[in-house]
N, CA, C and O atoms as a GROMACS GRO file, in nm:
protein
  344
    1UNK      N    1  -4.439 -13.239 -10.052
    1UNK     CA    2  -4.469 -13.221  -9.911
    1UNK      C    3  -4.592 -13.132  -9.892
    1UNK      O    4  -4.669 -13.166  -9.802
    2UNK      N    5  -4.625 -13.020  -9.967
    2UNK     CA    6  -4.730 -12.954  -9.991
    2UNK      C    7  -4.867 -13.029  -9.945
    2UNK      O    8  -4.947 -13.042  -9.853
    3UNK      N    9  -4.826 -13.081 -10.112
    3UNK     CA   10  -4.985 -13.169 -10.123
    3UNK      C   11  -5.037 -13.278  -9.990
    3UNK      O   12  -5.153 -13.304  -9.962
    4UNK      N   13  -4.915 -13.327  -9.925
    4UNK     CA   14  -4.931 -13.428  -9.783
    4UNK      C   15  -4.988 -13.323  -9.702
    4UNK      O   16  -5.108 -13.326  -9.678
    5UNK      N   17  -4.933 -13.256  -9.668
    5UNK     CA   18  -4.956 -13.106  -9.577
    5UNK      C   19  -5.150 -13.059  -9.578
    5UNK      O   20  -5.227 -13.047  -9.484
    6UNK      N   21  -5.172 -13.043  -9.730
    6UNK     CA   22  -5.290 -12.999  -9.779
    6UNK      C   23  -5.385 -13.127  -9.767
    6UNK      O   24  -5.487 -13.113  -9.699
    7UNK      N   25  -5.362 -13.241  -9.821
    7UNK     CA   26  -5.420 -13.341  -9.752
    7UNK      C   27  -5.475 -13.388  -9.606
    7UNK      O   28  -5.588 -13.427  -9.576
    8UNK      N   29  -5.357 -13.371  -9.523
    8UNK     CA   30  -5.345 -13.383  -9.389
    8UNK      C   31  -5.453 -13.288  -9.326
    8UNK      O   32  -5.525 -13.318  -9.230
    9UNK      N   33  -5.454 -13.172  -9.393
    9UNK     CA   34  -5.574 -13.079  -9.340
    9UNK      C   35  -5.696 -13.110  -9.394
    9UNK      O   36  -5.795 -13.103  -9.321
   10UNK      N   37  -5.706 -13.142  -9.499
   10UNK     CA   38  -5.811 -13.222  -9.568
   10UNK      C   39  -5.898 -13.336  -9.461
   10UNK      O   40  -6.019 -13.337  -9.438
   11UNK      N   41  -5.802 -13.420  -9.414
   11UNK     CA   42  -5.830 -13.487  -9.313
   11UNK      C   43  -5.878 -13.490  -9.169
   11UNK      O   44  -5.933 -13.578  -9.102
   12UNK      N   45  -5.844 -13.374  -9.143
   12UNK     CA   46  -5.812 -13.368  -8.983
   12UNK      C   47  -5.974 -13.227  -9.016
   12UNK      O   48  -6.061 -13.240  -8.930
   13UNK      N   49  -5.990 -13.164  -9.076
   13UNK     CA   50  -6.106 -13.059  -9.122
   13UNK      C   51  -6.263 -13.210  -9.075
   13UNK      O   52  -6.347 -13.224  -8.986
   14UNK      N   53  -6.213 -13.302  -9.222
   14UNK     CA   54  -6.337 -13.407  -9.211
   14UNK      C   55  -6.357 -13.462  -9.052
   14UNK      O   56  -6.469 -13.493  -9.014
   15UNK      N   57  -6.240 -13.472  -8.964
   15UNK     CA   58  -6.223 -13.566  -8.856
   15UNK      C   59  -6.334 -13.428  -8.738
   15UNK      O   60  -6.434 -13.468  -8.679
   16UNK      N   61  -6.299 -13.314  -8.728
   16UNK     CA   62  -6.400 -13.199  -8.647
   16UNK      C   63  -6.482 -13.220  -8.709
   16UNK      O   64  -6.581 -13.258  -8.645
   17UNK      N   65  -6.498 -13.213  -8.854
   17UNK     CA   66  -6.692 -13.179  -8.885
   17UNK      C   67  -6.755 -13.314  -8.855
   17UNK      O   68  -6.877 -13.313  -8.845
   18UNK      N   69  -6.693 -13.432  -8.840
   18UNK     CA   70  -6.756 -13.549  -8.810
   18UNK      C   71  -6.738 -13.544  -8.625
   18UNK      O   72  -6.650 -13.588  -8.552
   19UNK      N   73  -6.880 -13.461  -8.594
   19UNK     CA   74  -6.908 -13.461  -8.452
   19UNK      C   75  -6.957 -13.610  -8.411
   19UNK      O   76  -6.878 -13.659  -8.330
   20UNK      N   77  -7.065 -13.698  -8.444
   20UNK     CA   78  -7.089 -13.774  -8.468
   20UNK      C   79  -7.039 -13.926  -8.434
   20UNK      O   80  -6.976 -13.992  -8.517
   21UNK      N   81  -7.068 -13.968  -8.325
   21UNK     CA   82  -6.990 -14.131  -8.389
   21UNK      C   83  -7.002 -14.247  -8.432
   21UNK      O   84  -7.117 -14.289  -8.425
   22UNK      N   85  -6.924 -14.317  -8.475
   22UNK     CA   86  -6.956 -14.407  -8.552
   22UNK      C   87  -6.962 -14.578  -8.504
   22UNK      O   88  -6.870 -14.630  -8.441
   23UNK      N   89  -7.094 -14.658  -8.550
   23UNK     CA   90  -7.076 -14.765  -8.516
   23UNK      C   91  -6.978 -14.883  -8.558
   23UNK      O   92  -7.011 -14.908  -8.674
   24UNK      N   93  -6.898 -14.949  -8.532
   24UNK     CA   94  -6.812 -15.033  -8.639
   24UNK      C   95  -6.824 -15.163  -8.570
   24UNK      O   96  -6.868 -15.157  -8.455
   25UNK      N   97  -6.792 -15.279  -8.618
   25UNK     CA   98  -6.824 -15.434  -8.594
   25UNK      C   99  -6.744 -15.486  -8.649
   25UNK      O  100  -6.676 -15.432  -8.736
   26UNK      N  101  -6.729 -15.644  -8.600
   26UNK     CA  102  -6.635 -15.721  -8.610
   26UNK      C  103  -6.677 -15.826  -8.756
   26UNK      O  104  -6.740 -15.767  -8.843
   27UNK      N  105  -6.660 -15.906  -8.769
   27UNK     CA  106  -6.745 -15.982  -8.873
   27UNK      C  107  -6.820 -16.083  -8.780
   27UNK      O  108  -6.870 -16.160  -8.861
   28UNK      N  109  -6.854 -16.122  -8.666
   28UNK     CA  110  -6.932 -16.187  -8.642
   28UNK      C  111  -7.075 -16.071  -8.636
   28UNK      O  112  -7.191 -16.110  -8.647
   29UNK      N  113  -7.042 -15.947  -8.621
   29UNK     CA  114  -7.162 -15.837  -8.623
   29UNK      C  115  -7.218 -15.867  -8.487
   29UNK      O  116  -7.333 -15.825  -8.470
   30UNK      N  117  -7.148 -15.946  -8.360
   30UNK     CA  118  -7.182 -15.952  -8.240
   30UNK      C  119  -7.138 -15.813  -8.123
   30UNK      O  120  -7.190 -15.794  -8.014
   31UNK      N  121  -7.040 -15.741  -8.182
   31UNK     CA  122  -6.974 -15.637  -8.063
   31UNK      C  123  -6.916 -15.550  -8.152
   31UNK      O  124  -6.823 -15.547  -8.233
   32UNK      N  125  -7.022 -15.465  -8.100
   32UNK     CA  126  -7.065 -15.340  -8.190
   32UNK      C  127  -6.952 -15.223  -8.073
   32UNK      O  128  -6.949 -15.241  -7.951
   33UNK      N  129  -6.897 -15.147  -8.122
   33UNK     CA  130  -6.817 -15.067  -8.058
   33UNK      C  131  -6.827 -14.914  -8.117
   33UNK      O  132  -6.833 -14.889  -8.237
   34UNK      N  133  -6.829 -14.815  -8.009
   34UNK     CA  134  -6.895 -14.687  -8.061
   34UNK      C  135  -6.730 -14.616  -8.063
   34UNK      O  136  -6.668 -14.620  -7.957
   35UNK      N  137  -6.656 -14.545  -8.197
   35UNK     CA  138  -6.606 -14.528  -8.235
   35UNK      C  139  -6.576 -14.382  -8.248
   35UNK      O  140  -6.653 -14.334  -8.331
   36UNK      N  141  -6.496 -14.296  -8.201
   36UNK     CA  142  -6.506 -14.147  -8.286
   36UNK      C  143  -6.536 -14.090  -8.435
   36UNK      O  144  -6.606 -14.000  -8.482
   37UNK      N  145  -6.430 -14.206  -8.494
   37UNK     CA  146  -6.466 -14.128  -8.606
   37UNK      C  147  -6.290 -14.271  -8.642
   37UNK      O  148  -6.191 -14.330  -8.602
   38UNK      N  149  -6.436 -14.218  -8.804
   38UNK     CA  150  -6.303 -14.377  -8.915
   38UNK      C  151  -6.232 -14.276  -9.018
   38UNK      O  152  -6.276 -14.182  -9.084
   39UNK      N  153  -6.138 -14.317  -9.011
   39UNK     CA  154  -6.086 -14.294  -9.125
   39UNK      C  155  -5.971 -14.390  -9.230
   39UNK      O  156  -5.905 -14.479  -9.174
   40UNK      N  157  -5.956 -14.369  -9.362
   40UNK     CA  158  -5.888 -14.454  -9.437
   40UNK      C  159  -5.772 -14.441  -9.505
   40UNK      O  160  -5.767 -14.457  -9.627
   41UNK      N  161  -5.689 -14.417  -9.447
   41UNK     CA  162  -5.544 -14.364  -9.534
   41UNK      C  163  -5.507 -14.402  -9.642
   41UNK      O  164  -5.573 -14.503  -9.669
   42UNK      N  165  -5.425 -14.376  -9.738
   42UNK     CA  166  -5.410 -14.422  -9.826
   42UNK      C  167  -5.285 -14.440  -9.841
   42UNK      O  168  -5.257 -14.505  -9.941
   43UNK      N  169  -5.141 -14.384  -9.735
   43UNK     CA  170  -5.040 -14.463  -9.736
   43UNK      C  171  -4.972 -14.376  -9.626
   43UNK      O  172  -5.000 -14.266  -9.578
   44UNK      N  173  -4.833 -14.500  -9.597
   44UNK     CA  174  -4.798 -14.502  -9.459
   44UNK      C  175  -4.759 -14.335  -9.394
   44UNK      O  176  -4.740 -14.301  -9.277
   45UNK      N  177  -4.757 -14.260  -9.511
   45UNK     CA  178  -4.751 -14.150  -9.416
   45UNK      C  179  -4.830 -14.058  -9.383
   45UNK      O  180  -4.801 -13.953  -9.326
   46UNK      N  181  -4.987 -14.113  -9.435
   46UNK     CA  182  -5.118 -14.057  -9.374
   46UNK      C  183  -5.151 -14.120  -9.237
   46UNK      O  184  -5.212 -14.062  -9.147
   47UNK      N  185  -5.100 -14.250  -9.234
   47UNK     CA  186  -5.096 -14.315  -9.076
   47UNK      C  187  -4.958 -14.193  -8.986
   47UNK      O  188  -4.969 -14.130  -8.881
   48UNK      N  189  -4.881 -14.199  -9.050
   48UNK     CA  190  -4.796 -14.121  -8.954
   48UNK      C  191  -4.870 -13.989  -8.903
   48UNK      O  192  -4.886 -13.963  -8.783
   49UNK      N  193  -4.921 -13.899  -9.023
   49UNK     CA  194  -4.931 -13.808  -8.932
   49UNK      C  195  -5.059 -13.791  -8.839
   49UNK      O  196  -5.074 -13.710  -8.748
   50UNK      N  197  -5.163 -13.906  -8.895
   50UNK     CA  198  -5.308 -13.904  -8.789
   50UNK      C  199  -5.266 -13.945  -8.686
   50UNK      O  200  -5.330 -13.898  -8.592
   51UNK      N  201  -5.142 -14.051  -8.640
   51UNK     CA  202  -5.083 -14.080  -8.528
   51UNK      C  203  -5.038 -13.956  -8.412
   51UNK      O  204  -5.074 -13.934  -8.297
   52UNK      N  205  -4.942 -13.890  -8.504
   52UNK     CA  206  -4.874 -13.764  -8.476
   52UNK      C  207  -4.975 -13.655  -8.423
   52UNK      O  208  -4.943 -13.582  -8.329
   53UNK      N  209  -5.106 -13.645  -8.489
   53UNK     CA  210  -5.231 -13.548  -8.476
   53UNK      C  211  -5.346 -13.616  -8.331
   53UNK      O  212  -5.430 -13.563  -8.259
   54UNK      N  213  -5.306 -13.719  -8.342
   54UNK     CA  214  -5.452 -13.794  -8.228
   54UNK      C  215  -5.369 -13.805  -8.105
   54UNK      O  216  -5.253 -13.842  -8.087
   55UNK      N  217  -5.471 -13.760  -8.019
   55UNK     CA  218  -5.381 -13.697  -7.888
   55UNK      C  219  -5.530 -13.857  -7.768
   55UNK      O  220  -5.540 -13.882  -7.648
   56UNK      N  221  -5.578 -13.892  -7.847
   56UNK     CA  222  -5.645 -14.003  -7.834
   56UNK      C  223  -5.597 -14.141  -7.822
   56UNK      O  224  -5.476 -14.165  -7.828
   57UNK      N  225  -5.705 -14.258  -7.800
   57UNK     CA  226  -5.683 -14.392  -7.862
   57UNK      C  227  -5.670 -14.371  -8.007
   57UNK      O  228  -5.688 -14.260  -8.059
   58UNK      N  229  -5.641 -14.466  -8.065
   58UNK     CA  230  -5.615 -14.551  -8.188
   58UNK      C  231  -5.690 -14.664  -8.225
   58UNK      O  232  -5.685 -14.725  -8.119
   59UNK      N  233  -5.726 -14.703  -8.267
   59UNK     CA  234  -5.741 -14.838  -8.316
   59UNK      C  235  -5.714 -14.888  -8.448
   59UNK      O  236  -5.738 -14.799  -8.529
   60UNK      N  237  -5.670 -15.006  -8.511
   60UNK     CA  238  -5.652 -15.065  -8.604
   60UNK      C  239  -5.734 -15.138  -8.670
   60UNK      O  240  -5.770 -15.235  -8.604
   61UNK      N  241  -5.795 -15.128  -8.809
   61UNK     CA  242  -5.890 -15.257  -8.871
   61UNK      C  243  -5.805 -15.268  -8.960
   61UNK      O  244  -5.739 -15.174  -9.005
   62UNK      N  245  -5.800 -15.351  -8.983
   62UNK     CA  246  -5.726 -15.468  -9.112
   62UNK      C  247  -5.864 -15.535  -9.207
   62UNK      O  248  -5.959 -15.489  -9.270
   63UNK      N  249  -5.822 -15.638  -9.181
   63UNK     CA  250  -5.944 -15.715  -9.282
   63UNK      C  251  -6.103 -15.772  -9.241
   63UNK      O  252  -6.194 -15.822  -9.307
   64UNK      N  253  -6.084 -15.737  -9.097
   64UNK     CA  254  -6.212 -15.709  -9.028
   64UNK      C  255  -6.219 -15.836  -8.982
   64UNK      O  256  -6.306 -15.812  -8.898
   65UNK      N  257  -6.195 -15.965  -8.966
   65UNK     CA  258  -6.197 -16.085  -8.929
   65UNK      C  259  -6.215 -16.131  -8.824
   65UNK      O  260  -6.265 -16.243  -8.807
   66UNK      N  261  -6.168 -16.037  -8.709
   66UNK     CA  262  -6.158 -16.076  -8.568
   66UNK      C  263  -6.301 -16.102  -8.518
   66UNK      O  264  -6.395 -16.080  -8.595
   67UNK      N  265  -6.324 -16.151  -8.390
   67UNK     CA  266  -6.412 -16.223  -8.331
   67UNK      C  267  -6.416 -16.163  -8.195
   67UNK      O  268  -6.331 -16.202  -8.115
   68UNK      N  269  -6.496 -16.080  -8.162
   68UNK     CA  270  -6.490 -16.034  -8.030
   68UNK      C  271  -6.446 -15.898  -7.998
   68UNK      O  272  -6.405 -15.876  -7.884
   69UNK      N  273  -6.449 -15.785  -8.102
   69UNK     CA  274  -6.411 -15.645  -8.087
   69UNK      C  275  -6.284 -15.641  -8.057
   69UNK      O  276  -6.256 -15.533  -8.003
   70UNK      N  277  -6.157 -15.740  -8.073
   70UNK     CA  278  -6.042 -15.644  -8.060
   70UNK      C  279  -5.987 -15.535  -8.120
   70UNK      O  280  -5.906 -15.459  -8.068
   71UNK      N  281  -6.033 -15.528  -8.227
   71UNK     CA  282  -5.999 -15.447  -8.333
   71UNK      C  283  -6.057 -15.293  -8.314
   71UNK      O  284  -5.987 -15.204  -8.364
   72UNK      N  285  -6.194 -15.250  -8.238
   72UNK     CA  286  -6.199 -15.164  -8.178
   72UNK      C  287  -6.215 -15.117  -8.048
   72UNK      O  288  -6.245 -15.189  -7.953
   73UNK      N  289  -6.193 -14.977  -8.042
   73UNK     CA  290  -6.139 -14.915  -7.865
   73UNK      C  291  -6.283 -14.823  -7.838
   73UNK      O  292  -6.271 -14.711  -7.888
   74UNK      N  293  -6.381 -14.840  -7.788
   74UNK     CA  294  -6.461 -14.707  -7.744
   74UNK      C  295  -6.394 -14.594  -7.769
   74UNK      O  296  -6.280 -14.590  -7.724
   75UNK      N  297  -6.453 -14.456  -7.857
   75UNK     CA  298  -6.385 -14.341  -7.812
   75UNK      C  299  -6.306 -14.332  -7.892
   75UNK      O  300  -6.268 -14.215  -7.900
   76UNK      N  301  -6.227 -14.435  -8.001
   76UNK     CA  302  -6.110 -14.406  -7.993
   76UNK      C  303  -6.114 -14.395  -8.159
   76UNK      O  304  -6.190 -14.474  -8.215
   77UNK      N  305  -6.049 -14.317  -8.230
   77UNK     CA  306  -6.021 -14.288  -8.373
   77UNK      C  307  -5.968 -14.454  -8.432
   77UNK      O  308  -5.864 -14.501  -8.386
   78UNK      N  309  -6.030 -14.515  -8.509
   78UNK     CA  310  -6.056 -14.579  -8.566
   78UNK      C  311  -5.982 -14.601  -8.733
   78UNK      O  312  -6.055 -14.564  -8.825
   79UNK      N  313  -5.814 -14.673  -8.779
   79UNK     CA  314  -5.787 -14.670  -8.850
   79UNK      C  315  -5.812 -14.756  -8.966
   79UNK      O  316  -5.763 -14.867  -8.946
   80UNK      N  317  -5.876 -14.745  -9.093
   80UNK     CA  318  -5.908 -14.880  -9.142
   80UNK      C  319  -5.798 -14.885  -9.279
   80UNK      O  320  -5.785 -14.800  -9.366
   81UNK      N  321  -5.736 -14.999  -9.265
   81UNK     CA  322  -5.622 -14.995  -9.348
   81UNK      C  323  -5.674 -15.031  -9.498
   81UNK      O  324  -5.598 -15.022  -9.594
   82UNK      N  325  -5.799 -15.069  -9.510
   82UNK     CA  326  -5.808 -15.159  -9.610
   82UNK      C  327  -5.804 -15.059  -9.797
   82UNK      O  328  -5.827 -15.096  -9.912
   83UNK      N  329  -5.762 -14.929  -9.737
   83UNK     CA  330  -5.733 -14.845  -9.868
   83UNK      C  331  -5.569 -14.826  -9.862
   83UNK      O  332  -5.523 -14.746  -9.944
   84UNK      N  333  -5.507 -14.870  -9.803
   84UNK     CA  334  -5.384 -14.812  -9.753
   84UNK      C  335  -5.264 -14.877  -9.876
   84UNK      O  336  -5.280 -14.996  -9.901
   85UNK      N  337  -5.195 -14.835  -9.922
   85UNK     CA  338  -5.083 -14.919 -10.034
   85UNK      C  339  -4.949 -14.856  -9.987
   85UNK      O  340  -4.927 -14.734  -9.983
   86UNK      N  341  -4.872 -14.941  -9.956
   86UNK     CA  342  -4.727 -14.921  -9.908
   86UNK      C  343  -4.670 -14.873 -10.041
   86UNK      O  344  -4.551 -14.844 -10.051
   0.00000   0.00000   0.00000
């Protein structure tokens, strides 16, 4: 629990120093959406607690496929699963 704990701060440290935001796209690279800030978990209970921590939107990327920006929210913390292992 430590090391999740120490991680979690690990995370949420990178998420303030990244003032900055970020551009992210769909795979057509047509709708470009300005993003807070990405990050990549590496399993389901790094999603729990950035959930638990973001007092924000959310958003979800998966495999990036979509057509038309659903996948991102203006503004909104930006989850990209594609490091994530159950």
């Amino acid at each position: 629990m430590k090391k999740i704990n120490l991680l979690f701060c690990c995370l949420c440290l990178l998420l303030s120093i990244e003032t900055h935001a970020v551009i992210v796209n769909d795979v057509t690279g047509m709708t470009p959406v300005q993003v807070a800030a990405v990050v990549q978990p590496e399993s389901t209970q790094q999603v729990a607690e950035l959930i638990k921590q973001t007092s924000g939107s959310i958003s979800i990327a998966g495999g990036k496929y979509s057509m038309g920006g659903q996948t991102a929210i203006q503004g909104a913390l930006q989850i990209d699963t594609q490091n994530l292992i159950m």
